[in-house]
N, C-alpha and C positions, 0 to 999 in steps of 0.2 A: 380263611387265613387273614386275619390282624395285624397290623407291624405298629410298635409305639408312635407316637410323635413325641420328638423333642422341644422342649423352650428352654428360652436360652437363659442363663443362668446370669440375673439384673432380678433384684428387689422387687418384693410383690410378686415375683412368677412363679408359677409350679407346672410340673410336667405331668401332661394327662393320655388319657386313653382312648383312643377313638375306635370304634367297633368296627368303622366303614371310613376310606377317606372321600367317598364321594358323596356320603351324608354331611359330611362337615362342610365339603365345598359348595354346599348346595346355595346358602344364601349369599354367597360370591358371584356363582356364575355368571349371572349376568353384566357382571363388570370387566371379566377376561375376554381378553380379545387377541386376536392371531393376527399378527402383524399382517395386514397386503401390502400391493403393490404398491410405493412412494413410501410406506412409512418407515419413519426413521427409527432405530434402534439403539438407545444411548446406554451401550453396555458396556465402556469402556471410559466415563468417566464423568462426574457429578456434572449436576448443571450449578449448582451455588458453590462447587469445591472443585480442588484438583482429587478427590479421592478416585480410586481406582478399585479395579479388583484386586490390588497390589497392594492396598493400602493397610492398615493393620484393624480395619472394622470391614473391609470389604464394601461393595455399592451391592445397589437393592434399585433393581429395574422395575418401574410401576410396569403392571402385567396389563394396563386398559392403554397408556397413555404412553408407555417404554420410554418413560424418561428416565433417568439413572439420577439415584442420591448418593450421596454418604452417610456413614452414623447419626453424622449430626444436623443432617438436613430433610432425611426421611420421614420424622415425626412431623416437621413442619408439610411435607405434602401430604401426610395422609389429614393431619386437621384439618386443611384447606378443602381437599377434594372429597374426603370421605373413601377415599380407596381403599382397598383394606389387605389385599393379595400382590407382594411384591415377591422378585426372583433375589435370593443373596449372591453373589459371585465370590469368591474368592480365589485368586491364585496364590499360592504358597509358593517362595523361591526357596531351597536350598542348596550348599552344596555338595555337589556330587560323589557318591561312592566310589573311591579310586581302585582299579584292576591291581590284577597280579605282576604287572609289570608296571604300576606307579600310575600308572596316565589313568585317567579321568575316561569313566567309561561313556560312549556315545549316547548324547540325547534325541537324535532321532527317530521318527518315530514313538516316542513316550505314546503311549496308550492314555494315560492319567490328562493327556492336554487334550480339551474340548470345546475350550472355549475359544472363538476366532477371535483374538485379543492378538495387538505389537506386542513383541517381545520386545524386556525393556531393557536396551541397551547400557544399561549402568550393568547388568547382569549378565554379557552377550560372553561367548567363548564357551569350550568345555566342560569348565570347570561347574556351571550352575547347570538346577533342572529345575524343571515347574511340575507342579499338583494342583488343580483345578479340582475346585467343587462349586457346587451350584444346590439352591435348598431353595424352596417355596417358603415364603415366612408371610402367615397371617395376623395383621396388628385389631387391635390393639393390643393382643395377648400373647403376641409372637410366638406362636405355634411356629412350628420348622418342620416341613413335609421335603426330607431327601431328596436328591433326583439320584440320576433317574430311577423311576418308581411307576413303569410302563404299567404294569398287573394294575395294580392298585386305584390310579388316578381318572379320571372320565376320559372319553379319549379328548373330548375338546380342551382340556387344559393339557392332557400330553403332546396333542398338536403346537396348542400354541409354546409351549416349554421348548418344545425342540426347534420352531421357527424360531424362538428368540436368542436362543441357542447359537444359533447356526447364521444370523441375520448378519450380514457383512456392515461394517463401520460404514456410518451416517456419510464421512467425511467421502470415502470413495467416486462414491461419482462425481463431486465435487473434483478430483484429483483423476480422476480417468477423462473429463473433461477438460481438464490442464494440461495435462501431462501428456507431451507428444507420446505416439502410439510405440508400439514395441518393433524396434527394425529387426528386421527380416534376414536372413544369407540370401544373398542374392545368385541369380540361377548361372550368373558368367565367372562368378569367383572359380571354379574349380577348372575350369575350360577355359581362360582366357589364354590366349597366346601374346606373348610380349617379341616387341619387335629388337634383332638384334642390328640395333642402329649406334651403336655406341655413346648412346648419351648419357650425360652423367651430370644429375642433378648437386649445384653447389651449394652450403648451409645458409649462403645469405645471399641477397643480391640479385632476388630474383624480378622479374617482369615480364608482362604480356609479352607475348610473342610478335603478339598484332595491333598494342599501342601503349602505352605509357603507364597503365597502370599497375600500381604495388601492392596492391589488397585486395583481398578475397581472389586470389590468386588459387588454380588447381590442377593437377599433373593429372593427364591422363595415362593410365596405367598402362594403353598401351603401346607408344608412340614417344612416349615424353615428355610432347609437348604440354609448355606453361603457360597455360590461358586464363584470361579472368571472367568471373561468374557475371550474374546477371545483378541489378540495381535491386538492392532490399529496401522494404520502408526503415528497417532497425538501421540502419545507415553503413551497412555493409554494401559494397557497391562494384560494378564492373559495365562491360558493354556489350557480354551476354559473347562470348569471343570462344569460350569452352563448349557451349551448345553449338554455335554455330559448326566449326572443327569436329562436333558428334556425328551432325547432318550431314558433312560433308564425305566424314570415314566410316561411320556407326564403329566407332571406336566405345564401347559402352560405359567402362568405368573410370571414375578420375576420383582423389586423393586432394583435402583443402591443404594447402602447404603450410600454413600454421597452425593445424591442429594434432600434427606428428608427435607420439609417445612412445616411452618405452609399453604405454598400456594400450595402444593403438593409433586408430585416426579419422576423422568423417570423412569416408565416402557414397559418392553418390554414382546412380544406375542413371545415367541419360534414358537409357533405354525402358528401364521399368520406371521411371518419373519419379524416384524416393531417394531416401537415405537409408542404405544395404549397409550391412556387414560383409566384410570378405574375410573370413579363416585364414586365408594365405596372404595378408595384405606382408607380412615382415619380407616373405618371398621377394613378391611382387617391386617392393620398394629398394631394395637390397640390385636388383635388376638393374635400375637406374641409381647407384652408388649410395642408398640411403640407406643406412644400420639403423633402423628404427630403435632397437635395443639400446645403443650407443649413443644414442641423442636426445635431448632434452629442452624444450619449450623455455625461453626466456621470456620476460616479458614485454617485447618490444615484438614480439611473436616469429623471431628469425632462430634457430638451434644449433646448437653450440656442444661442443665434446664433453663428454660428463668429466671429465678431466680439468677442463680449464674453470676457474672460479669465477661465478659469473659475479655480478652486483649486489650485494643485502637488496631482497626484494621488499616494497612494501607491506607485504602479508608478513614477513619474517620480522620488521620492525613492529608493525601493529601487534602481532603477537606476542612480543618480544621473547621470541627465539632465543634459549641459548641460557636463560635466566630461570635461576628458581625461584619461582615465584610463590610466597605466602598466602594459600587458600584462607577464604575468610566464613563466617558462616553468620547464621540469625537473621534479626531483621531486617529488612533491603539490604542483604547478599543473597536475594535468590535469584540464579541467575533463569534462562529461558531456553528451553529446547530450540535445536533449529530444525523448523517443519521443511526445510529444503528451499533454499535462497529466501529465506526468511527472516535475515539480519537487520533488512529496513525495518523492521515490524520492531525486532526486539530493541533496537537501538533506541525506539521512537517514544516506546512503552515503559523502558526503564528508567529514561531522563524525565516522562512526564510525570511517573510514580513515585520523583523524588521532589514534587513541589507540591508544596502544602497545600494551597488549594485543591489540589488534584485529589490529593488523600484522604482533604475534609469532606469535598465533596461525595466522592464513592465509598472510601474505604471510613470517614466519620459516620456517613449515613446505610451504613452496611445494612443496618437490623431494616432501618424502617424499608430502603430499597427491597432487599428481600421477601420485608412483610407484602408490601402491598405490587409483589411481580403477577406477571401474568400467569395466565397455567399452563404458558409453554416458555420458560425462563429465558431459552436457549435462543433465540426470537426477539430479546429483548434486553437493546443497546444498556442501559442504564444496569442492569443484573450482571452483565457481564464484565463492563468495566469495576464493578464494584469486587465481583470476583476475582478480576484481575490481582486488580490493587492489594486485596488480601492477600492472595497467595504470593506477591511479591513482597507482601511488607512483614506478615506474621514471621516470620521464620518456621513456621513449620513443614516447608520442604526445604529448607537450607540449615540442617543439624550434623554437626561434628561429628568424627567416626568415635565410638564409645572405646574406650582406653583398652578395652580385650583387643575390639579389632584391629588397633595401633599395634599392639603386642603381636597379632596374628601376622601381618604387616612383615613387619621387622623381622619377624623368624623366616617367613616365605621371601623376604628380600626382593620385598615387590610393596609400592606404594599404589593405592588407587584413590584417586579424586571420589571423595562422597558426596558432595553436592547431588540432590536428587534432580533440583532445577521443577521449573512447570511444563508442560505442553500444552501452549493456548490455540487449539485445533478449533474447540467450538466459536472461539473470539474471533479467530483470524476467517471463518467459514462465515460469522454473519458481517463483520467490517468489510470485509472483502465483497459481500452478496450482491451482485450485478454489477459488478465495476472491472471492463472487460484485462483488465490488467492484473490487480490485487488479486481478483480470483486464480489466476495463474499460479504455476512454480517458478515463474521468471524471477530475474533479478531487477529489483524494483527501487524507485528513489525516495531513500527517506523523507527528504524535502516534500514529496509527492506526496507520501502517505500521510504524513503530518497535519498538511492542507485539509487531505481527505479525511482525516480524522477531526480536523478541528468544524468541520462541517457538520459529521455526524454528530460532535458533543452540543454544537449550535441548534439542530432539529430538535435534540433530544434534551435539553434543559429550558425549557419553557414554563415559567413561574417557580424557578428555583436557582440558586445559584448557578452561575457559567465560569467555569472556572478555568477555561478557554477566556476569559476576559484579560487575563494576568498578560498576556501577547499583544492585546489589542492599543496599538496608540493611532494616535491622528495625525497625517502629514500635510503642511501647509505647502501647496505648489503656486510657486510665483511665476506667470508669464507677462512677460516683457514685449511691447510691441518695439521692435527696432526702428524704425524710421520716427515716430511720434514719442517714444519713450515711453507712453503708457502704459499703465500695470493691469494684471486682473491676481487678486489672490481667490487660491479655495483649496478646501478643506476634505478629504478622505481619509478613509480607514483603510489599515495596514498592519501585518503580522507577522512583518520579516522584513529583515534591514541585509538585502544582498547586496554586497559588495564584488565589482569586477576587478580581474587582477591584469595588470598592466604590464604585460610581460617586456615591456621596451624597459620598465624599471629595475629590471634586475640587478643585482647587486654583483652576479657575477657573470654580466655581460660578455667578457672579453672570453671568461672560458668556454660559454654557448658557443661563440662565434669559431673558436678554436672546431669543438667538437661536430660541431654542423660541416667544414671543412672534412675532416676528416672524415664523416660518415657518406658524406657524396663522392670522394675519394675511393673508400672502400665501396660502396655499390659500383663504380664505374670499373674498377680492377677485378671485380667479385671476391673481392675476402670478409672475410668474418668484420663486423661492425666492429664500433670503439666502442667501450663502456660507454651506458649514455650517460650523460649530466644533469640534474636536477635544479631546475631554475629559482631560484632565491629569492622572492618578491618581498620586501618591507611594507609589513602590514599598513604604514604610514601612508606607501604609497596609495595603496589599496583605495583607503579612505579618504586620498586625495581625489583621485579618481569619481571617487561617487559623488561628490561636491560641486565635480565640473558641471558649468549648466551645461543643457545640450540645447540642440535648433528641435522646434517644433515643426514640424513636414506640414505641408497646406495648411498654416495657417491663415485664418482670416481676422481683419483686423477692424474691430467695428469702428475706430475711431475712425479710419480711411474707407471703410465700408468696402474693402476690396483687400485681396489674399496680397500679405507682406511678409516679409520674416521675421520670427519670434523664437526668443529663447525662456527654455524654462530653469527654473533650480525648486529645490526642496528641500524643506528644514522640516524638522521636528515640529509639531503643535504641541503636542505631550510624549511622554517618555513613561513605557510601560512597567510591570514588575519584574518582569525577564524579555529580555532584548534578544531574540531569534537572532542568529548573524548567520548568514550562508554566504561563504566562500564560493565562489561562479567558476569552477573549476572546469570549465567547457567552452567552445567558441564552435564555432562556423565556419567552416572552410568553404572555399570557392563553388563547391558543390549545393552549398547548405547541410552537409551532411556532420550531424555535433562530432567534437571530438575532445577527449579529454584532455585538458594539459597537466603536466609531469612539472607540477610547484610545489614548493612545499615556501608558507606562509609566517614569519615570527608571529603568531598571535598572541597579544599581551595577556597578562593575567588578571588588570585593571583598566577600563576602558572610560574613557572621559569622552562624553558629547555635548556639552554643552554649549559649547561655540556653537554649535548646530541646532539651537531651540531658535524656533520662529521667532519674528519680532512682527508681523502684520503689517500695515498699510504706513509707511514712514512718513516722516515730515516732507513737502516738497514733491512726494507724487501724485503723480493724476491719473485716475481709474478709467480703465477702459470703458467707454459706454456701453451699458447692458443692453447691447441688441443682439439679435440672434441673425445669422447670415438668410437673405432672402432666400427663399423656397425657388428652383429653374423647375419652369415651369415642360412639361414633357411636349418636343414637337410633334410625338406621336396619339392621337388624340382616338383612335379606331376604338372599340366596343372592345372589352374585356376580354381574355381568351377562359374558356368554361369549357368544363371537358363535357364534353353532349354525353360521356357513355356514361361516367355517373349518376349524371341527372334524370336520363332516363331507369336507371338500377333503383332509383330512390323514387320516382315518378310511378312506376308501378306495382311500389309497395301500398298507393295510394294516397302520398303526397300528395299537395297540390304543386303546380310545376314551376310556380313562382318563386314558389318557400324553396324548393331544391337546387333554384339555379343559385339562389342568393347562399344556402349550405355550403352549397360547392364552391365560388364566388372566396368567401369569408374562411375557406379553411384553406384556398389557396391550392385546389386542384390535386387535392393528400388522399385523394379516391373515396368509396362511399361512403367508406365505416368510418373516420372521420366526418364528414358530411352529416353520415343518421346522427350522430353522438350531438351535433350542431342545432339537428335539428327537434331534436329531444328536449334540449335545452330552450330553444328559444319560442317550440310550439305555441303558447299561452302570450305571447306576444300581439298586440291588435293589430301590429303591420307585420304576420306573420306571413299569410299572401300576398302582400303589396308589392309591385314587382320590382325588382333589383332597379335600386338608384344610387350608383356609380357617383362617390363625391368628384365633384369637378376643384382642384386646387388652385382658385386665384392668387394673383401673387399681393399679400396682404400690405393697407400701408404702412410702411414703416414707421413705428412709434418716434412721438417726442423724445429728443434724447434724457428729457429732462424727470420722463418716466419710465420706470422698468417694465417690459417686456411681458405683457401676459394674456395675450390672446392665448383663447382656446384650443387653434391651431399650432400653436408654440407647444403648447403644454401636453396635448392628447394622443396618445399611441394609437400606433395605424389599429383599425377596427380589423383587421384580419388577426392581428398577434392577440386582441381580444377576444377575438372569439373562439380560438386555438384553446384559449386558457377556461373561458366559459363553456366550452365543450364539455368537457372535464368535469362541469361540475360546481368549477368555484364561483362565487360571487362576482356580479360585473365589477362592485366598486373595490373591491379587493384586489381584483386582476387590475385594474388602472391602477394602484397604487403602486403593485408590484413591476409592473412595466414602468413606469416611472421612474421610481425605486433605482431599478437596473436597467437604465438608457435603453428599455424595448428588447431586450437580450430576453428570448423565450427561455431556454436552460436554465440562468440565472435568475430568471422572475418566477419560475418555480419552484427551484430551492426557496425565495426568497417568501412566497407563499406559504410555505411549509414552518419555516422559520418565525413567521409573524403572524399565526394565529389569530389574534387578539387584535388586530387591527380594522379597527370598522367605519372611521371616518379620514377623511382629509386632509384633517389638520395633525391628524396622531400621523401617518402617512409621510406629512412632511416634517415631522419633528425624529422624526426613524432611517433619514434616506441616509443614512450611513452605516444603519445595521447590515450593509451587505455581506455575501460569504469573502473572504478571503481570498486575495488573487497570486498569481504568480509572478507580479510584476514588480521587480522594485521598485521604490517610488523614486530614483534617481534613472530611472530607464522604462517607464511607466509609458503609456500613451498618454497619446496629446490630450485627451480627452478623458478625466476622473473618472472613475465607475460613481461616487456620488459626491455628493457634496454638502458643506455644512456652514453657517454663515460663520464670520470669524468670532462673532461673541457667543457663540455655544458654551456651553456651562461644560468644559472639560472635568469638570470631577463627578461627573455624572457614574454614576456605577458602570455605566458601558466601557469607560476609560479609566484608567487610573493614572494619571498625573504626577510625577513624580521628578526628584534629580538624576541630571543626565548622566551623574556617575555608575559605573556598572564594575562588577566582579568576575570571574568567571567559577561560577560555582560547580557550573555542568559542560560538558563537552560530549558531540557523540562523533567518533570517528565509524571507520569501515565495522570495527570492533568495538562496542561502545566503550567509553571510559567514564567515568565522572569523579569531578573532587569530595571527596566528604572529609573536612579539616580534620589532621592535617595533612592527610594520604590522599593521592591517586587512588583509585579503583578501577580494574578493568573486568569488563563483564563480556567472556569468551562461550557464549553462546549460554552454556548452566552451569560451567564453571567461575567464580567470583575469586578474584584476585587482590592485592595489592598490587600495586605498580611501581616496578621501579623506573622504569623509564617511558614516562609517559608519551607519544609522540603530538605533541600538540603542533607542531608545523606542518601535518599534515591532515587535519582535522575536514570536515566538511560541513558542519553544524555548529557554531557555539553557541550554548545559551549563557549569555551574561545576565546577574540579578542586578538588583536595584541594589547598590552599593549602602547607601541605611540599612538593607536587612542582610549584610554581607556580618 
């Protein structure tokens, strides 16, 4: 029994005959392989494209290596590797054949779906159905062998067809790892007995039973009582009042009182230690006077009668709710799936894929990054962002609906958003890869990821444009010694201009003060809250605020050689191409625990700093003397503490015992497998046995004031943070530079490692100590102490910097929702949906990025 094979019908092919398909596959076989255990399966979407199985060429899964192409990226992996046997996929959507009563007959169950592919929600409802095929296609000559095609095939290629088949997304364990577990009904929901005590919980005004606190607050289901929880690190907090009340009744389940919905509510099992589901929770709540049904979560987290009109929420302004809004489509209007609290991501990605640098660099150098990727694309930083950047900037997932379907539209009396948008699953799975947060489904800080993205783009552009540099200016910090008047200036690197907001500046002071009355009024009588009020801060002030100097904590004062007080300020050295601005929309309460503040900010459209450019060392002042504060000397002088059980772990592996105490010693007692790694490294050493000698630190004499400061002991990192790094691997003098570099900070002198390659003497070393990564710290609220430093006549237009007027525009903004200007519209980009804007909300913004007003 014979069956044809097809090819596919492209120039130069013809369709042949094969007697046997196992003789055809013969000079393949050794190249298919059956996915095991770890490997990953990319059948759901290009590694150089957003194509899919959905797409209108289908993807083609390498059968050796299961990476997934598109049309037009397949031919490039098989020239590279020589592979030659790929899977086709295709899913076909249409829509659905309607019954005898009108409606749309059911798609579950389809027999024709086989492939474990998302269904893609631009498609979702009744009305559509999927058809899945899948074909072996052998290149260069694109043979097309059916599936399934069990009889026919060896079994080792039907095995591996149907594992790859069947291979669940790469992404999952990545997201079963994230993704809190599945809650359970718990065993007391259907058996609980509730106590007829007459209490009746009221919609606001609630508090500990047992002390003063108003948050994270929880009713026990069966009793009433309103307890507060235990102290989280996310900064949800309590004094653990509701466990205790568990212990004392084994009262089992209790209700968080601001997560009450008509759609449920979190509760928790004291007794099974989780967060349960209960089936009868509306029951339960309804007992103690709650109509869950009838109530409604605002956002101040108290509830309120679905009746009474609460406040325009911020979600409802950022969307702008209530507006029809003009879909836009092409190039950069694509907008970006949300893979699930994944808004930081997109906001971050789409304002940076609208700055020219960003595009020249990934999305100009597309072919050559492509050409020369690795042979696992998905793996690698530089491939991906260039993917990105394409599939944001081409327009070819963001195309208008074709004038039939507007027609179709218009009859059915029903409009649907065509935007197809991207899904950057594999982006966000390697950006995210080890970073105990981004890997998450949490909801995460753009500011945060930005950082973290500007680090990766830093790692990853070595000997080629950084186009992360357009952020980068210099801040000149001036410290003042108060009693002598003496100055010290110096010089860091900075990639964000935060500014705090002043909430005593408010403009509509008098009405806060009203509202604050009223709202301790109503807590004290227990009725429903006052609308809250939104504090008004002028931008002005804003940026007065950041200008104020502040005291420097411990300082010491070399002029007086002894700790006095000192004030710092900060000005501009240079002014970048885009001025990062973050609005500091959070404080500190008495707890430490952040809290957001309810401001909304005028933020202008044109932004002048120039009064804020450095001026350096002025007429009339006197520099601090470059000494460095004496070394205290330690009273306790006793012999090392050395962990003996190490040393012996390491000692009779056939160490010598000298080498091992000194391993252990220098790695700072981090157990043996650090120690071996030490000791690896330093074996070939001639004082590798020589026995541990403990520097003794005298206190050195203090230099002439009249010369700077450069004993060796000034200058040299403790020899344990060195050896930690030469553990590892690296070079001694690389590791001194890098500690250096980043004031001994080991986390950041490995980054900094990583980042500076090319680095092999001294003097390069100290002409670099400002390439450090990017901190979190304004440089108006900075520590006392630079991360580095740079002398004042450094050559600011060095390509690390770019130097410029302190005039700025606001080209880009990214709010909760991103928006961005492209003259002479607003645009808002609502996940893959791409808008115009009519009412932009820039008072509430949390990001701006202002350009350099020349290229405005």
């Amino acid at each position: 029994f014979c069956r044809s094979l097809k090819c596919k019908s492209i120039p130069g092919s013809y369709a042949r005959m094969a007697t046997d398909l196992g003789e055809l596959l013969v000079p393949y076989m050794p190249t298919i392989r059956v996915p095991r255990t770890g490997d990953r399966v990319f059948k759901s979407e290009c590694a150089f494209s957003y194509d899919s199985p959905e797409s209108e060429g289908g993807l083609y899964v390498c059968m050796n290596s299961f990476l997934g192409f598109g049309r037009e990226h397949v031919e490039r992996h098989y020239r590279k590797t020589g592979q030659s046997v790929y899977m086709h996929l295709k899913r076909h959507v249409k829509e659905k054949a309607t019954g005898a009563a009108g409606g749309a007959i059911p798609r579950r169950r389809n027999g024709k779906i086989f492939l474990d592919l998302e269904l893609n929600r631009d498609f979702n409802g009744d009305g559509y159905e999927y058809e899945d095929e899948a074909k072996l296609v052998i290149f260069p000559d694109h043979f097309e062998i059916p599936l399934p095609n069990i009889e026919e095939l060896p079994a080792l290629v039907t095995i591996a067809c149907d594992a790859v088949l069947n291979a669940p997304s790469p992404y999952k364990k990545q997201e079963s790892d994230s993704w809190e577990e599945e809650i359970q009904v718990s065993r007391h929901a259907r058996s609980l007995r509730q106590q007829e005590n007459g209490v009746r919980i009221p919609p606001s005004g609630w508090k500990c039973a047992k002390c003063e606190m108003r948050e994270n607050l929880w009713l026990n289901l069966t009793d009433g009582s309103v307890l507060c929880g235990k102290w989280f690190f996310d900064g949800s907090g309590g004094n653990g009042h509701a466990l205790e009340h568990y212990k004392e009744t084994n009262f089992p389940l209790a209700v968080k009182l601001d997560t009450i919905t008509p759609d449920g509510a979190d509760v928790y099992s004291f007794d099974e230690e989780e967060a349960v589901l209960d089936p009868h929770i509306s029951e339960h709540l309804l007992h103690f006077g709650i109509d869950m049904l009838q109530m409604q979560r605002t956002e101040n987290g108290h509830h309120t009668d679905n009746h009474v009109q609460p406040r325009v929420s911020d979600w409802e302004v950022i969307q702008e709710a209530g507006l029809k809004l003009k879909p836009v489509y092409g190039s950069g209007y694509t907008g970006i799936k949300n893979l699930g609290n994944s808004c930081y991501l997109s906001t971050t990605m789409q304002v940076l894929f609208s700055i020219p640098e960003f595009q020249r660099a990934y999305v100009g150098n597309l072919q050559r990054i492509f050409d020369y990727s690795p042979l696992d694309p998905t793996q690698d930083f530089n491939t991906q962002m260039a993917k990105l950047g394409r599939g944001l900037l081409s327009g070819q997932y963001s195309k208008p609906p074709m004038k039939s379907e507007l027609i179709e539209q218009v009859m059915k009396e029903e409009y649907k958003q065509q935007q197809r948008g991207i899904s950057p699953k594999m982006f966000k799975a390697l950006a995210s890869n080890g970073h105990p947060e981004f890997s998450s489904n949490r909801q995460q800080d753009a500011h945060e990821f930005l950082l973290h993205l500007i680090n990766l783009v830093e790692r990853n552009s070595s000997g080629s444009e950084n186009p992360s540099d357009v952020f980068r200016f210099l801040v000149e910090e001036r410290v003042q010694c108060c009693q002598t008047q003496n100055v010290r200036y110096s010089q860091r690197v900075d990639y964000f201009m935060q500014l705090p907001v002043p909430l005593e500046a408010a403009s509509n002071r008098e009405e806060l003060i009203a509202y604050e009355s009223k709202r301790k009024e109503a807590e004290e009588n227990m009725r429903p809250p006052p609308e809250p009020v939104r504090a008004r801060i002028p931008f002005t002030a804003c940026l007065q605020a950041f200008t104020e100097p502040e005291n420097v904590p411990d300082f010491w004062s070399s002029a007086l050689q002894a700790k006095s007080a000192g004030v710092k300020t900060s000005r501009f050295a240079s002014f970048p191409e885009y001025m990062v601005v973050q609005i500091k929309k959070f404080t500190f309460g008495l707890d430490w625990v952040p809290k957001k503040l309810d401001v909304s900010v005028d933020v202008p459209d044109f932004l002048d700093l120039n009064r804020l450019r450095a001026t350096g060392l002025q007429a009339g002042e006197e520099e601090l003397p470059d000494l460095t504060p004496p070394i205290v000397i330690p009273e306790d002088t006793r012999a090392p503490e050395i962990d003996e059980s190490s040393v012996m772990q390491l000692a009779e592996m056939g160490f010598p015992l000298e080498a091992c105490r000194k391993a252990v010693y220098y790695t700072g007692n981090m157990g043996a497998e650090m120690a071996f790694n030490w000791i690896i490294a330093h074996m070939e050493e001639p004082d590798f046995a020589e026995p541990l000698a403990v520097p003794t630190y005298m206190e050195p004499d203090l230099p002439s004031p009249s010369l700077p400061s450069t004993s060796a002991l000034d200058n040299q990192p403790p020899e344990e943070s060195i050896s930690i790094l030469t553990s590892m691997g690296f070079p001694r003098h690389h590791t001194i530079q890098a500690l250096k570099a980043t004031n001994n900070n080991l986390e950041r002198a490995l980054d900094w490692i990583f980042t500076h390659p090319d680095c092999e003497d001294e003097s390069e070393a100290m002409s670099d100590t400002a390439d450090t990564e990017p901190n979190d710290n304004s440089f108006s609220n900075a520590n006392a102490h630079s991360d580095s430093s740079l002398s004042p006549d450094q050559d600011l237009s060095s390509p690390r910097v770019r130097d410029g007027p302190g005039r700025k525009c606001l080209p880009n903004t990214e709010f909760n929702k991103q928006y961005h200007f492209n003259f002479p519209r607003w645009l808002i980009y609502n996940d893959h949906k791409v808008c115009l804007s009519e009412r932009p909300p820039k008072d509430l913004g949390y990001m701006y990025f202002y350009r350099r007003l020349s290229s405005c």
